[in-house]
N, C-alpha and C positions, 0 to 999 in steps of 0.2 A: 488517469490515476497515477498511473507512472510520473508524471511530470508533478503532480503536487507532491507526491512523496520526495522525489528528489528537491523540488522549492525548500520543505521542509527540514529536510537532510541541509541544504545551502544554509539556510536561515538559522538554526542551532549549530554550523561548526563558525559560523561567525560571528554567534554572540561569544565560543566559545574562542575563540580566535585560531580555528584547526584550516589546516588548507587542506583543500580537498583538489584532486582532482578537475580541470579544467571542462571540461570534455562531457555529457552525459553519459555516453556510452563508458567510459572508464570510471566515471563517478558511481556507475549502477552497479559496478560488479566492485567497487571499494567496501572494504569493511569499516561500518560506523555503523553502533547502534541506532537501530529503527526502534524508536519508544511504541509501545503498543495504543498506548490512548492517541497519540497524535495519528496513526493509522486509523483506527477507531473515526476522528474527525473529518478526517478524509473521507471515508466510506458515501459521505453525504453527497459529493461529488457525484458517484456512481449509482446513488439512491435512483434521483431519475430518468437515468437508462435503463435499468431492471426493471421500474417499473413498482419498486414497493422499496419499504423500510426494510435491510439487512439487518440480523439481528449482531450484537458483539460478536458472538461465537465463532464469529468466520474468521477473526483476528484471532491470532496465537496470544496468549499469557505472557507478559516476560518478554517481548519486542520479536523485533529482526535482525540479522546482523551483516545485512546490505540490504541495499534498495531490491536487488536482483532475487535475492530469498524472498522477500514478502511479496513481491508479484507472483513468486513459484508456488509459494503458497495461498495466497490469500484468492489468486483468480480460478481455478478447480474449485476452490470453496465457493466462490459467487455464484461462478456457472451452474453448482447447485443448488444452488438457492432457486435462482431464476427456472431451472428445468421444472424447480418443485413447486413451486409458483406457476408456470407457464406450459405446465407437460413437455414432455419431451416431442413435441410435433417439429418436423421438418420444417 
């Protein structure tokens, strides 16, 4: 998930002509808006490793404002999802 989110972050500061950061590790803790719907698209990604459809609600309203926030946020919210799906068994 991490790596499409950054593709995506790539692919929007180059249509917009912004330079970003070389490096992923530095590119992930850069600030650039993360649009919430393009997160949203991604989710599909992760859809099946959980194991089911995530609902929106696990994406924030109103983006991210680094790649490194929306992981901090968005993967606690997944992991719920799947526990609530999955039970919490060991």
């Amino acid at each position: 998930m991490r790596s499409q989110i950054i593709q995506a972050v790539r692919d929007e500061a180059s249509i917009k002509g912004i330079t970003l950061p070389t490096s992923d590790v530095d590119l992930a803790k850069a600030t650039f808006q993360v649009d919430s719907l393009v997160v949203v698209s991604i989710l599909c990604v992760v859809e099946p490793v959980v194991g089911s459809e995530l609902p929106e609600s696990v994406v924030r309203t109103g983006g991210y404002r680094s790649v490194d926030s929306a992981l901090y946020q968005l993967l606690p919210r997944i992991e719920a999802q799947w526990k609530k799906r999955k039970g919490d068994k060991p």
